[in-house]
VOPAGU-2260 file (C-alpha; in pm, 1 decimal, decimal comma):
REM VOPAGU-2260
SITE   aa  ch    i         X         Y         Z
SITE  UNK   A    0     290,5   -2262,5    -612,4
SITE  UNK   A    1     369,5   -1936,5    -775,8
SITE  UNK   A    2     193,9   -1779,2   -1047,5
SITE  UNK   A    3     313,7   -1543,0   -1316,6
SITE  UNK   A    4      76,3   -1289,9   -1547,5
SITE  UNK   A    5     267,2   -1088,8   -1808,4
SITE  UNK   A    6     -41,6    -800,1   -1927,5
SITE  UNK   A    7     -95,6    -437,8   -1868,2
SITE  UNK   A    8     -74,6    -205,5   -1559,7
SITE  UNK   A    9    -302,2     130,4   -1657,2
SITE  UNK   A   10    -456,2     436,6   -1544,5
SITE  UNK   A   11    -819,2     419,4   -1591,7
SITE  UNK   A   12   -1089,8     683,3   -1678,4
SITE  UNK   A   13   -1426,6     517,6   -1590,0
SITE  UNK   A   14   -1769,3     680,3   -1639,8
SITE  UNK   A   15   -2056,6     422,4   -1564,2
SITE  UNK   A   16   -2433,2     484,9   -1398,9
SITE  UNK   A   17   -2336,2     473,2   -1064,9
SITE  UNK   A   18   -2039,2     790,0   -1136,5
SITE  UNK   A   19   -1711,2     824,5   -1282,5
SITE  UNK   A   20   -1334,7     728,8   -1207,0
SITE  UNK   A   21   -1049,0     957,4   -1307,5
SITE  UNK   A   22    -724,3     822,8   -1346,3
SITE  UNK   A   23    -817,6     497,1   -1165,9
SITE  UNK   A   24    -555,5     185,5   -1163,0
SITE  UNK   A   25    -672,7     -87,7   -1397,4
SITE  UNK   A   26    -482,1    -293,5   -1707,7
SITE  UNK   A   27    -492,2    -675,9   -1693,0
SITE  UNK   A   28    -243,7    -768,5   -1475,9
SITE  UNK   A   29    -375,0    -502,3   -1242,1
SITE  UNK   A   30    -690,7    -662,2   -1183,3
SITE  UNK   A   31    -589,7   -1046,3   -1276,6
SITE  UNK   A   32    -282,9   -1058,6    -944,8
SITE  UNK   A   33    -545,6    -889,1    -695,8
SITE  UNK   A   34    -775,3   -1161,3    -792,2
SITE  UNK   A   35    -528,1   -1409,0    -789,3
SITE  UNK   A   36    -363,1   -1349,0    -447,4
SITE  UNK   A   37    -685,5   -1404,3    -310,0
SITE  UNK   A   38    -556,1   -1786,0    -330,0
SITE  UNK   A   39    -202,8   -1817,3    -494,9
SITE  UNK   A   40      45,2   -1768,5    -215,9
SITE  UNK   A   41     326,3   -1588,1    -505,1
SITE  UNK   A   42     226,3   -1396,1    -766,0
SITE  UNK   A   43     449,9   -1244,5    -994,3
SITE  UNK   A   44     359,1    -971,0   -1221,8
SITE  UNK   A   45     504,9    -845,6   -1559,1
SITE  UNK   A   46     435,2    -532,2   -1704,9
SITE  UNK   A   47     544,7    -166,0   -1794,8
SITE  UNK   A   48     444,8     146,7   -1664,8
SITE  UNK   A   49     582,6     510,0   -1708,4
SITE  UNK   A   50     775,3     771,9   -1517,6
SITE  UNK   A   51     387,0     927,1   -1412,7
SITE  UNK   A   52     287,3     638,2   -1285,5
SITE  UNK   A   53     150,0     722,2    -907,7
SITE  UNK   A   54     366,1     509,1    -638,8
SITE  UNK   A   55      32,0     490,8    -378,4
SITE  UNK   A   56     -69,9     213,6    -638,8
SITE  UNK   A   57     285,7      64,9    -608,8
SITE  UNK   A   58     267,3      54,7    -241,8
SITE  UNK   A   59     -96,5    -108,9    -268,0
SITE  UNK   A   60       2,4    -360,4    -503,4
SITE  UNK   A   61     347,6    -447,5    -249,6
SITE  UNK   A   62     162,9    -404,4      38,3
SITE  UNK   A   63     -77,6    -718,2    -130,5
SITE  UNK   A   64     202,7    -937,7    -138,8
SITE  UNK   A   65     265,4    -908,2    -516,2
SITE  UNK   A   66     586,3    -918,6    -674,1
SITE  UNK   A   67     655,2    -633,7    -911,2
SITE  UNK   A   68    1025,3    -712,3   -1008,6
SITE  UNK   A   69     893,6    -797,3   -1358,4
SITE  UNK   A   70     741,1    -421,2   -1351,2
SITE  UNK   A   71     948,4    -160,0   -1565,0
SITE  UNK   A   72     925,9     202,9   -1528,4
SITE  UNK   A   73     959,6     392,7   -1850,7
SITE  UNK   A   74    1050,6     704,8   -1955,4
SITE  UNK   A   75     715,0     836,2   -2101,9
SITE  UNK   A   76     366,3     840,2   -2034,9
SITE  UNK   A   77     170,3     531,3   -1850,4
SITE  UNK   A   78     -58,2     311,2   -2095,4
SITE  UNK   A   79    -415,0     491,1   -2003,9
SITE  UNK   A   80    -795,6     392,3   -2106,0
SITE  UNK   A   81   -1139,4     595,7   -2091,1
SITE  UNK   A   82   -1434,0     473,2   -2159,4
SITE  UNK   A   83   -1787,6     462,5   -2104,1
SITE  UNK   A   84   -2085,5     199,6   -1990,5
SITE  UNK   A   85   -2442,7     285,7   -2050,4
SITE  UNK   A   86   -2746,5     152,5   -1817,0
SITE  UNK   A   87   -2716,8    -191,0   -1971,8
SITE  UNK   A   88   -2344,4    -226,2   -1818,1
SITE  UNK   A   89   -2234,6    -435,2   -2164,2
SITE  UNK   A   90   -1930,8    -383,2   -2436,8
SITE  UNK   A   91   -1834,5      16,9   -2305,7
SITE  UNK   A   92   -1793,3     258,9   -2548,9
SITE  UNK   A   93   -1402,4     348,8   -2575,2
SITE  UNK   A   94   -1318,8     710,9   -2623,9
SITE  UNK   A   95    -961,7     726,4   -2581,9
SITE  UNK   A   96    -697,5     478,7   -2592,7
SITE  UNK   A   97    -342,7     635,7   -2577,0
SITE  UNK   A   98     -75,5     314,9   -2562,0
SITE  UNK   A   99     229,9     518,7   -2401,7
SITE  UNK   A  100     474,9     273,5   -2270,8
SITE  UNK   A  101     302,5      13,5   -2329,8
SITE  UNK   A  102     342,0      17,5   -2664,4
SITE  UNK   A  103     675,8     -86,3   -2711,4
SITE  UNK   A  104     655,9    -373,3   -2420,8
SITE  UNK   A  105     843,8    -609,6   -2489,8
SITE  UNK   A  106     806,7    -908,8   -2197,7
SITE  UNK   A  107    1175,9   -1039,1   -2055,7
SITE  UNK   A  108    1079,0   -1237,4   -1742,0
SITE  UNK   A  109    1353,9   -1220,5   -1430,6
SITE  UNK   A  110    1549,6   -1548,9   -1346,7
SITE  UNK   A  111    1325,4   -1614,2   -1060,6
SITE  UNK   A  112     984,7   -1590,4   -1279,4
SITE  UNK   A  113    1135,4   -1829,4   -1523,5
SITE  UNK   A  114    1089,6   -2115,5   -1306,9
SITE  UNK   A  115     694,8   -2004,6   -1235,7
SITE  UNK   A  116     456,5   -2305,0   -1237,5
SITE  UNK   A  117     186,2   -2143,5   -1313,2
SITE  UNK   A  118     135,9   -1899,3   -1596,7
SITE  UNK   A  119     -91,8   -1630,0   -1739,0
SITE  UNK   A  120     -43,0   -1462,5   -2078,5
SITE  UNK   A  121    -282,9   -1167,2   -2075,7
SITE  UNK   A  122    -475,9   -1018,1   -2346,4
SITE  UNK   A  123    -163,5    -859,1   -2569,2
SITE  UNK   A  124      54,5    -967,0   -2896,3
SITE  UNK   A  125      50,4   -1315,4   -2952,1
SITE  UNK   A  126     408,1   -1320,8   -3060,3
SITE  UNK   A  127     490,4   -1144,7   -2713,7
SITE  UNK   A  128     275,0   -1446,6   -2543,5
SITE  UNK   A  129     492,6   -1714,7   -2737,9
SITE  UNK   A  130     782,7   -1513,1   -2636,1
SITE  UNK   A  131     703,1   -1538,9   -2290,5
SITE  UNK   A  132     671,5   -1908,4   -2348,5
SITE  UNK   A  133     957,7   -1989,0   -2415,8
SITE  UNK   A  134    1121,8   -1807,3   -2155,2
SITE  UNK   A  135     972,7   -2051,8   -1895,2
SITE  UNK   A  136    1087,0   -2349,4   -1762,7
SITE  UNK   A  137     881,5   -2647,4   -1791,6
SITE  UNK   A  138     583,9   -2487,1   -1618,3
SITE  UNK   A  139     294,0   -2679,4   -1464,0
SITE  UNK   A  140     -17,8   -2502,1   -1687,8
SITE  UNK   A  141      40,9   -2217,4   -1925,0
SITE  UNK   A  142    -334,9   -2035,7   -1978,2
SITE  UNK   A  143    -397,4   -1782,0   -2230,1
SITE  UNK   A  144    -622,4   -1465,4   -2310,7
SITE  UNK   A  145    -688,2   -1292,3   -2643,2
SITE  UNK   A  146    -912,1   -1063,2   -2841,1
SITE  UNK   A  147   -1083,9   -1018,9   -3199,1
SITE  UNK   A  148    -847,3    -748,1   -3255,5
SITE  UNK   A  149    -535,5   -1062,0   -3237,7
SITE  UNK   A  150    -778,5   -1305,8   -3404,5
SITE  UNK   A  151    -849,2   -1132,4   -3645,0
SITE  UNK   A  152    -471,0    -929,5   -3708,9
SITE  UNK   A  153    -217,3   -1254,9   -3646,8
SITE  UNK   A  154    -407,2   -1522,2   -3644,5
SITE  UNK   A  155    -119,2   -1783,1   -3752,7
SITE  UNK   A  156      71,8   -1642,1   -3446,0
SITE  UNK   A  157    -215,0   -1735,0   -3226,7
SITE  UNK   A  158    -297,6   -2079,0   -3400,6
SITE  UNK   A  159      36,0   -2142,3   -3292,6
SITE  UNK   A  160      45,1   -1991,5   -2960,1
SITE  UNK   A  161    -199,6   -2240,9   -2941,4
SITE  UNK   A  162     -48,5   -2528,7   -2930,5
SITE  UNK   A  163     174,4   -2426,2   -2658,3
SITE  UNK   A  164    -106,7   -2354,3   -2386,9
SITE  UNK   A  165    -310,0   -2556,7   -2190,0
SITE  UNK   A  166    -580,1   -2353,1   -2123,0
SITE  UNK   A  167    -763,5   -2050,1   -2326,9
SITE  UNK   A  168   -1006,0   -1813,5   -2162,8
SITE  UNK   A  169   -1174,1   -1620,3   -2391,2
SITE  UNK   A  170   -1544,2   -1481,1   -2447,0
SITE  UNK   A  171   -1857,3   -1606,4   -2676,2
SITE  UNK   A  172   -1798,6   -1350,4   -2946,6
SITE  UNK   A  173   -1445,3   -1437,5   -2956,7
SITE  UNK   A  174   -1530,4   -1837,9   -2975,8
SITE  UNK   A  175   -1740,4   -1742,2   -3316,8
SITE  UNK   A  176   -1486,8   -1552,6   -3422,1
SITE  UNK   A  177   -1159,4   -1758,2   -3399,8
SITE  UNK   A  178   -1408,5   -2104,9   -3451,9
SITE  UNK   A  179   -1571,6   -1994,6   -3744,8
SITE  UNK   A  180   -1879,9   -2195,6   -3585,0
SITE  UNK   A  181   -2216,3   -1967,6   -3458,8
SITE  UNK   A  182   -2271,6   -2272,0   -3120,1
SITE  UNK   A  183   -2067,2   -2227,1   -2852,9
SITE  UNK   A  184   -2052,5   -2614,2   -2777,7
SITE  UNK   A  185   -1914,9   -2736,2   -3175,8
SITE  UNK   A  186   -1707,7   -2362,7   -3203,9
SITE  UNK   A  187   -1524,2   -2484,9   -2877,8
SITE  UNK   A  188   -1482,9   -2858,7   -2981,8
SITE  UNK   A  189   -1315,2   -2676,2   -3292,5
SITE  UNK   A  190   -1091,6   -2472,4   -3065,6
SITE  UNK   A  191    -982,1   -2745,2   -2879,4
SITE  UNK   A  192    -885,8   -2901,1   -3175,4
SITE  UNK   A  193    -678,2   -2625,1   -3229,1
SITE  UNK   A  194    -442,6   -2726,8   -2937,8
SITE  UNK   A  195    -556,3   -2630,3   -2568,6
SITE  UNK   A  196    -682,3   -2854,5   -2308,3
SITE  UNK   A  197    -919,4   -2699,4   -2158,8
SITE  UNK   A  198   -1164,1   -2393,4   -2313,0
SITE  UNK   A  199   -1338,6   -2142,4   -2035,9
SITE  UNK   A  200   -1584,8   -1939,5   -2256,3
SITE  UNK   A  201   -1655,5   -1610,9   -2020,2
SITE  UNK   A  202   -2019,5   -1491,9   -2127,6
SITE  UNK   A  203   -2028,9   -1217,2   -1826,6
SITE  UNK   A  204   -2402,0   -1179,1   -1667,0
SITE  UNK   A  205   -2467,7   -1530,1   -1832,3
SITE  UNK   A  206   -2165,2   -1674,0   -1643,7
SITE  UNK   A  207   -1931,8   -1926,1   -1769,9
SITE  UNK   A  208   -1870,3   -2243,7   -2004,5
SITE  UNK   A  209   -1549,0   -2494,5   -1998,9
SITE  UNK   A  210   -1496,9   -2737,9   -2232,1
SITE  UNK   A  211   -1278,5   -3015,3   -2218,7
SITE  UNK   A  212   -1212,9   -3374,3   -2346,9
SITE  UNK   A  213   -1279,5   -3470,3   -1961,7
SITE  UNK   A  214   -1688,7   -3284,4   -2042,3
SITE  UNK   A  215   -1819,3   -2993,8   -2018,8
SITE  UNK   A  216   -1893,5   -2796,8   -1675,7
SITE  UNK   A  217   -2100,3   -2473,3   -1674,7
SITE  UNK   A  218   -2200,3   -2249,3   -1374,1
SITE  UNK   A  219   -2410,8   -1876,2   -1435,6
SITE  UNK   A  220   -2298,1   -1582,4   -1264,0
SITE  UNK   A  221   -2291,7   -1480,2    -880,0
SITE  UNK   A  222   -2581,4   -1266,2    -862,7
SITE  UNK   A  223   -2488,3    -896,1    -765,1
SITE  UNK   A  224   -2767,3    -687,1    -638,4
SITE  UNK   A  225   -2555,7    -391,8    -729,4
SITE  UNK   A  226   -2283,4    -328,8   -1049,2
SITE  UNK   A  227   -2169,2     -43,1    -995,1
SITE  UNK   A  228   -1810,7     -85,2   -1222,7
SITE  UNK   A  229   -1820,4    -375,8   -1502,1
SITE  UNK   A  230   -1410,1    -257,9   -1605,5
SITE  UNK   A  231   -1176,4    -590,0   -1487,6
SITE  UNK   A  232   -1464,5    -850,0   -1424,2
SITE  UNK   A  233   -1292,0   -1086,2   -1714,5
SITE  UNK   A  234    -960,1   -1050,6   -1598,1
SITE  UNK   A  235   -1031,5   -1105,4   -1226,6
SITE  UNK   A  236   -1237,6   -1397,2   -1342,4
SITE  UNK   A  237    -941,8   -1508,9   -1484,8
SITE  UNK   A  238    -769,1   -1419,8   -1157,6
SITE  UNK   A  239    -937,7   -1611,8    -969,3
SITE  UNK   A  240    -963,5   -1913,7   -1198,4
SITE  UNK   A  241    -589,6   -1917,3   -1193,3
SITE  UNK   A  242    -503,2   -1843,6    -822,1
SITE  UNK   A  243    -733,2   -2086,6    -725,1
SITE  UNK   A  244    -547,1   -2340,7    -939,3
SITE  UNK   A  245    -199,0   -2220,9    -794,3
SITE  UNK   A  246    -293,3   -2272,8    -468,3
SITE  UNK   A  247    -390,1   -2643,6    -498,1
SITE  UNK   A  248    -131,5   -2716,9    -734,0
SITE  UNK   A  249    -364,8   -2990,3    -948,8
SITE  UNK   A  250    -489,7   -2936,3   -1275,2
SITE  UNK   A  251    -770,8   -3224,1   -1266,4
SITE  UNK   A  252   -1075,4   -3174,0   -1407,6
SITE  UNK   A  253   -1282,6   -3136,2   -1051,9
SITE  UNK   A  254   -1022,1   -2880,7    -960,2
SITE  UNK   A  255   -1073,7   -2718,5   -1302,8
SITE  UNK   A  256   -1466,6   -2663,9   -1217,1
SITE  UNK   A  257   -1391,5   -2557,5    -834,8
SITE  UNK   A  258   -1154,1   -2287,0    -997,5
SITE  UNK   A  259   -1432,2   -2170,1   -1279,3
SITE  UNK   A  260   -1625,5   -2074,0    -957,7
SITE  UNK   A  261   -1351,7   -1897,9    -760,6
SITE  UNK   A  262   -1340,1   -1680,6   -1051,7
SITE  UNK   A  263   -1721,0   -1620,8   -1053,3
SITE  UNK   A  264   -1672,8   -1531,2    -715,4
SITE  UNK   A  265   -1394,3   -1318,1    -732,2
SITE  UNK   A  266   -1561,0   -1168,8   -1065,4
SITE  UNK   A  267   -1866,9   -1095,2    -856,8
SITE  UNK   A  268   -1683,0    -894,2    -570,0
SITE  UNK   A  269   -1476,9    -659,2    -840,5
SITE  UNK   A  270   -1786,4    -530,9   -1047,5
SITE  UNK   A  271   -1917,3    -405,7    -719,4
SITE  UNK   A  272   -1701,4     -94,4    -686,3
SITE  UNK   A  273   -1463,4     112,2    -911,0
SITE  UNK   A  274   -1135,3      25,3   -1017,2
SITE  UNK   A  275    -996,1    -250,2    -809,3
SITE  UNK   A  276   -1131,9     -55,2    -476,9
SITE  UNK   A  277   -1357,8    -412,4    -406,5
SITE  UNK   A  278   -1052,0    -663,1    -513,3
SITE  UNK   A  279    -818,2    -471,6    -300,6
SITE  UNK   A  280   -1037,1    -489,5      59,8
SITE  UNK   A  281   -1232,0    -868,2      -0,7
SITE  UNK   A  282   -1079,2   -1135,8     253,8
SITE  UNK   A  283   -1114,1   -1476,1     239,2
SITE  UNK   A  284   -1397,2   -1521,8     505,5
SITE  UNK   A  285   -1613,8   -1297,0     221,2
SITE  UNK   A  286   -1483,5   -1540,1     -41,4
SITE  UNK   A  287   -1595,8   -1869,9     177,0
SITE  UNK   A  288   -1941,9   -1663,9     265,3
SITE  UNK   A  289   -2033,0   -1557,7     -75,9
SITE  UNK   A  290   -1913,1   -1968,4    -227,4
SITE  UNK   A  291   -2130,6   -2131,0      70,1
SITE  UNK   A  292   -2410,7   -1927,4     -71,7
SITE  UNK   A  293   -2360,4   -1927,8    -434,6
SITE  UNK   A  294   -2348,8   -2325,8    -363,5
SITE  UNK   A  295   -2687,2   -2289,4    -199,0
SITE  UNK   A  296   -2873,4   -2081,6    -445,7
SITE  UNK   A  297   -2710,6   -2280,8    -725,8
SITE  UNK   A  298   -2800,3   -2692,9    -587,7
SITE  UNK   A  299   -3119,1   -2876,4    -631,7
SITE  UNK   A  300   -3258,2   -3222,3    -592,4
SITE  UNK   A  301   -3374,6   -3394,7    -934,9
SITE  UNK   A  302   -3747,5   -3516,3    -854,2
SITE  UNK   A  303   -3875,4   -3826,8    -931,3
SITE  UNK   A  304   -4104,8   -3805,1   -1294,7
């Protein structure tokens, strides 16, 4: 079934550890439709971009199999990022954020998007996510992502945003924040109550929690030997957790939990390399190897007591 992500397409700087990245692809829907087309068979991105965008990352991103007839070029600069992890790979320090383009986006979806049954509102204005809401037609699951800065700047736009998703994908900071509640368990029971189905809490190293009225599934991260680029692991995650869903077309909650580990999966090739360099060159025989073993390392027999 196809899948649609509305979000950002940017030009990264990148200094981590392991080196830098200069003028790297990244933005949300960058790193979310890699991670998706891993599983989705259509994915259909929109976003802006400016006149300096390179076209190598166009052809990449065509040569993928992802539709960009949602992406507008721009006079003007493209939306760009730099920023900075230190040895413990958390939050990066930002030292430049210049908006461009990107700062006057204003989501219209093409006819053929409209009919998506699966959709993605990235991290950006939630007025611009409930605009993109009601551009589509009747789709199958709407999922959402947002940020302290939106939480804490439009709230009553997000409470009702809200209301028209079924699932939200945000991470434990966030929960506290838009809960009110310090436990992640009673701050997402609040957040339910808010509206959405279904609650993925992304807590990174620590993995991931989902909440729903159907229980509670919870599964820690794929472990990495070697991180070398954090940038993109939450929206790949997200990726993942969506493509994986657009590819079986169900939205039960056993298909809810297999697609919370596609997206650890996914999350665990794209921190291995900069940019989207990993997300860009994994195939799906990696993706089966790496979930056969995460299965193994992750299963146990309860003894008897």
């Amino acid at each position: 079934m196809s899948l649609l992500v509305v979000g950002s397409v940017a030009l990264d700087s990148v200094k981590t550890p392991m080196g830098i990245a200069e003028e790297a692809l990244g933005g949300s829907a960058t790193y979310f439709s890699l991670a998706a087309k891993q599983f989705a068979p259509e994915v259909n991105i929109v976003a802006v971009v400016g006149e300096d965008f390179p076209k190598k990352y166009l052809d990449m991103l065509t040569s993928k199999g992802i539709n960009l007839d949602g992406l507008t070029v721009k006079e003007g600069q493209t939306f760009r990022w730099v920023g900075e992890y230190d040895e413990t790979y958390s939050d990066p320090e930002t030292h430049d954020t210049q908006l461009n383009v990107f700062q006057e986006f204003d989501p219209m979806l093409p006819d053929t998007y409209c009919k998506s049954s699966f959709v993605f509102l990235g991290n950006i204005d939630p007025t611009l996510q409930q605009k993109v809401v009601e551009q589509c037609h009747k789709p199958l699951l709407v999922a959402a992502d947002t940020m302290n800065f939106w939480i804490e700047g439009k709230l009553d736009h997000l409470k009702k945003l809200l209301k028209n998703i079924n699932v939200l994908l945000i991470n434990a900071l966030e929960v506290r924040l838009l809960s009110g509640k310090r436990g992640l368990l009673e701050g997402g029971k609040a957040i339910l109550d808010m509206g959405p189905e279904v609650l993925v809490i992304k807590r990174g190293e620590h993995g991931a929690l989902m909440l729903s009225e159907d229980g509670v599934f919870t599964s820690p991260a794929y472990p990495t030997e070697k991180v070398i680029d954090p940038t993109g692991a939450g929206d790949s995650f997200a990726g993942g957790f969506m493509g994986y869903l657009a590819s079986r077309g169900a939205v039960d909650f056993e298909e809810y939990k297999r697609a919370v580990i596609a997206g650890t999966i996914i999350a665990s090739f794209n921190v291995e390399g900069f940019s989207v360099e990993k997300l860009a060159n994994i195939d799906k025989k990696e993706i089966l190897g790496r979930m056969k073993r995460f299965r193994e390392i992750t299963s146990f027999t309860v003894p008897q007591l």
